[in-house]
C-alpha positions in Angstrom: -12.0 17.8 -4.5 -13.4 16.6 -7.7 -12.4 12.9 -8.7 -13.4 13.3 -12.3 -10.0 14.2 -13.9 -8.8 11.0 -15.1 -5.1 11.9 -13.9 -6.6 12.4 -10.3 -4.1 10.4 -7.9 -5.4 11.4 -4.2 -9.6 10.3 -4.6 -12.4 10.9 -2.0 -14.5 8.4 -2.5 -16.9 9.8 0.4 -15.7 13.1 0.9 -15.7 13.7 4.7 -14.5 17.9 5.2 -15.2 17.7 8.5 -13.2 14.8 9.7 -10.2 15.0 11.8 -7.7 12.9 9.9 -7.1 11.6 6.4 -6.2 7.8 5.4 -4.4 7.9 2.1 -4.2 4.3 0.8 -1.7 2.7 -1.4 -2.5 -0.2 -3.1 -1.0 -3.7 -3.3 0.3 -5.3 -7.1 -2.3 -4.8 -9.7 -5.0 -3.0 -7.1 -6.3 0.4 -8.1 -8.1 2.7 -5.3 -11.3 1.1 -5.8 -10.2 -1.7 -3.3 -10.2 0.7 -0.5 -13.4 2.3 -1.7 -15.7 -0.4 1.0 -13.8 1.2 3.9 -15.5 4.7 3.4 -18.3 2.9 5.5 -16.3 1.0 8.0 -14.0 3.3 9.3 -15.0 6.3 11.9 -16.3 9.1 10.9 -13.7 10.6 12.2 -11.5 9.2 9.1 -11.6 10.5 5.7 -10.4 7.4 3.6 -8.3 8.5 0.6 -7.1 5.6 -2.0 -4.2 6.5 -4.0 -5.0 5.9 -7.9 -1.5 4.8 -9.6 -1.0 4.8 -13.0 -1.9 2.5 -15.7 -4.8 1.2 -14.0 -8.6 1.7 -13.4 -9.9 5.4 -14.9 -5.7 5.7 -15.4 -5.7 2.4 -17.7 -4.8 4.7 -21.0 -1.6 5.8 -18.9 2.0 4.4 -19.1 2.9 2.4 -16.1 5.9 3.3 -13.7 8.2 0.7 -12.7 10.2 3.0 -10.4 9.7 2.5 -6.6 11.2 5.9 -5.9 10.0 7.5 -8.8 6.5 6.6 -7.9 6.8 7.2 -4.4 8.1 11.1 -5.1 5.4 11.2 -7.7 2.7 10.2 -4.6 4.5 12.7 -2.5 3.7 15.7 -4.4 0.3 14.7 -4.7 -0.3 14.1 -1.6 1.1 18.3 -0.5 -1.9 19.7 -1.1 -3.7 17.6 1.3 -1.9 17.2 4.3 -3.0 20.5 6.2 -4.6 18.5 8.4 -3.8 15.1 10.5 -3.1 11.9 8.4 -1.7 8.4 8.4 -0.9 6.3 5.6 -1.6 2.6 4.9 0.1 0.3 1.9 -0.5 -3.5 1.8 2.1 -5.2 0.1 3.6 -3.1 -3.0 1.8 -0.3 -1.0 4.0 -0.8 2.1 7.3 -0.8 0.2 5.8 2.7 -1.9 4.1 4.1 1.6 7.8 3.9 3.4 9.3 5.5 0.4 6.8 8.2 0.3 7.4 9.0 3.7 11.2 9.0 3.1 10.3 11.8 0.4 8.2 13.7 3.0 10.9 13.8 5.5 13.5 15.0 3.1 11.3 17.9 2.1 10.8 18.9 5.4 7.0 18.1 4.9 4.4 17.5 7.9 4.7 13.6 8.6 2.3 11.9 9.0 0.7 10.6 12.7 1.0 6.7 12.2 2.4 4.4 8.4 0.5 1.4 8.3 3.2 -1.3 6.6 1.0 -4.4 5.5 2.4 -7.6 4.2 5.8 -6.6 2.6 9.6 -7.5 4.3 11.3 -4.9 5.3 12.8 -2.9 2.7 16.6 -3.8 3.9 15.9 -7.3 3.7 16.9 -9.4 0.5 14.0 -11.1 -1.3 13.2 -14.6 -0.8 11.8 -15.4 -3.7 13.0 -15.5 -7.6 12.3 -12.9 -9.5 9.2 -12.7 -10.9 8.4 -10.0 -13.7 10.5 -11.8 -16.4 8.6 -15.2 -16.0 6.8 -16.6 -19.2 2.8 -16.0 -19.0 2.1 -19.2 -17.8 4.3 -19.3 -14.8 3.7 -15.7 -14.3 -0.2 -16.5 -14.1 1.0 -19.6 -11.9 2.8 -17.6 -9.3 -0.6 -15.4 -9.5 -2.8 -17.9 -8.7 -0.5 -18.9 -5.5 -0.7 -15.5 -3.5 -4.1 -15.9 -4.0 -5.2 -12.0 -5.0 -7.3 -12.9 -7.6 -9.9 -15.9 -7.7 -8.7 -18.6 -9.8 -12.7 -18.0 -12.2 -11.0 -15.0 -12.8 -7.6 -15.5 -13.6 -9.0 -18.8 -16.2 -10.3 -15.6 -18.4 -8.2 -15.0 -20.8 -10.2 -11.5 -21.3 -9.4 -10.2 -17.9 -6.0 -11.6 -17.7 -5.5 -9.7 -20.8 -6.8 -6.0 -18.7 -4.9 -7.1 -15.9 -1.4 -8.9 -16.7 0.4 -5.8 -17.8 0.1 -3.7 -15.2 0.6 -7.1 -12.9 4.2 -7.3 -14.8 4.8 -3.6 -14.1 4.5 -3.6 -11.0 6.1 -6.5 -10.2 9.1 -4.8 -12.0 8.9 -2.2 -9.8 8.9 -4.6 -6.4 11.7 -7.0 -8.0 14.4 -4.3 -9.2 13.8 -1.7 -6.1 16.8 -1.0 -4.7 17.1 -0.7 -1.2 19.2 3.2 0.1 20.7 3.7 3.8 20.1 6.7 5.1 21.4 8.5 8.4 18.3 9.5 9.7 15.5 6.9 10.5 11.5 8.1 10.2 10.5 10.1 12.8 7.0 8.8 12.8 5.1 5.2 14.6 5.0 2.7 12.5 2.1 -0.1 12.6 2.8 -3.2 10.8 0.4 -6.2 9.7 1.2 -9.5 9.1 -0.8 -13.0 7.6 -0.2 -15.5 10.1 -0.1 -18.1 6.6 1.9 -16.0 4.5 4.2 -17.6 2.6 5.6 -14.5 1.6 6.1 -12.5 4.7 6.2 -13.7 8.0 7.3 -12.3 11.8 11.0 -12.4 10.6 10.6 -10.2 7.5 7.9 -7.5 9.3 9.6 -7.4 12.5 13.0 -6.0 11.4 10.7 -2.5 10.2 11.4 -1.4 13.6 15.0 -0.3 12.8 14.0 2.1 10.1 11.7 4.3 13.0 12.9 6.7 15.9 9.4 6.0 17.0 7.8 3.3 18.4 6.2 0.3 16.0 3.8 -2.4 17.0 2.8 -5.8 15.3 -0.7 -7.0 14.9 -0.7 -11.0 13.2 -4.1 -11.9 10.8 -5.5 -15.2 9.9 -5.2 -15.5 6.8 -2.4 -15.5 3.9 -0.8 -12.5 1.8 -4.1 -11.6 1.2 -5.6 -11.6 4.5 -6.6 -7.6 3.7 -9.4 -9.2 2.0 -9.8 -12.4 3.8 -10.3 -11.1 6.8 -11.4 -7.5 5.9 -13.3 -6.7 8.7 -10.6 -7.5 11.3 -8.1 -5.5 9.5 -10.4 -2.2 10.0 -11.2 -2.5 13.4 -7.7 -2.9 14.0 -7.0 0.2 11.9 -9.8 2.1 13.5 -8.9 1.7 16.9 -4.7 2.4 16.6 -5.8 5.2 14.9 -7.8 6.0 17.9 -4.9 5.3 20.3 -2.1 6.9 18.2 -4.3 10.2 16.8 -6.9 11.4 18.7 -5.9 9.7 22.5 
């Protein structure tokens, strides 16, 4: 399971052979896989954690970006084939959550092995309107504005105009994708438990937006509420991982 080739989507960070389940990881709006990467650590041994690497971004800079929600989600899927001959679950913050639901959509269609529990962090649910304005066709300063207030990326860091240069295209991309994804009803629900996360100071998302995620299961979903805001995946890091660690514990291997 090399993670050398610079196309490499699925990466193993810590490659863990002997563990009983994978964590496949999709990353929130202008994240690559190495924000996942501190988990390898945190999580049980038990857990192989496997960030997703997206195009256009990280070792994939050199790539064109894909502003297709389903397009990138079927793209994940196939990637993923090769790795699910054993127990996994999924987890998406933000972006992530809106690609991780599609992905599984994808799965389910092909007929694929689901997997045990999706993890949907910090994004409405997908049948729900936006309440926000669109943002991807914003000028650059009210682009870097609207940045600055969901609070990803420290405000030293977004003053650089040599990072912000690295990191506002694919910021724009994939904002394109969130902004113009289109949301499809289907007949059949998920046939798998969904988990979902929620900032208690989002601005974003709150109760009313994660809540509804429920109708789009056959299974059973819980909430779990973080200090914190959009962000609170970083924020409050450690509390996030024991929560994932021990659902994981109650949903996989009870």
């Amino acid at each position: 399971m090399s993670t050398n080739n610079v196309k490499q989507w699925v990466t193993f960070p810590k490659p863990q052979p002997h563990a009983q389940l994978r964590l496949f990881c999709l990353p929130f709006a202008g994240g690559g896989a190495s924000i996942y990467r501190s988990w390898v650590n945190q999580l049980s041994p038990n857990t192989e954690v496997c960030p997703i690497q997206l195009p256009a971004r990280e070792n994939r800079y050199s790539e064109s970006a894909i502003t297709d929600a389903k397009l990138m989600a079927n793209l994940v899927m196939k990637e993923l084939l090769p790795f699910i001959n054993k127990p996994y679950a999924i987890f998406g913050h933000s972006m992530g959550a809106l690609l991780a639901f599609e992905v599984c959509r994808s799965l389910q269609e092909g007929g694929h092995v689901l997997p045990k529990v999706v993890f949907l962090s910090a994004h409405r649910a997908p049948h729900l309107p936006r309440k926000r304005d669109l943002l991807y066709l914003l000028p650059e300063n009210q682009f870097i504005d609207r940045l600055k207030a969901y609070g990803g990326f420290p405000d030293e860091i977004l003053n650089n105009q040599e990072f912000l240069n690295f990191i506002l295209p694919i910021m724009r991309s994939d904002m394109t994708l969130c902004d113009l994804y289109q949301y499809e009803e289907k007949e059949l629900s998920l046939n798998i438990h969904f988990e979902l996360f929620v900032g208690e100071q989002d601005p974003e998302v709150g109760v009313n937006e994660m809540s509804p995620w429920a109708i789009h299961t056959n299974h059973s979903s819980s909430l779990t509420t973080f200090k914190g805001g959009h962000f609170f995946l970083r924020s409050h890091e450690s509390e996030v991982i024991e929560s994932i660690k021990n659902k994981i514990e109650l949903s996989v291997f009870s």
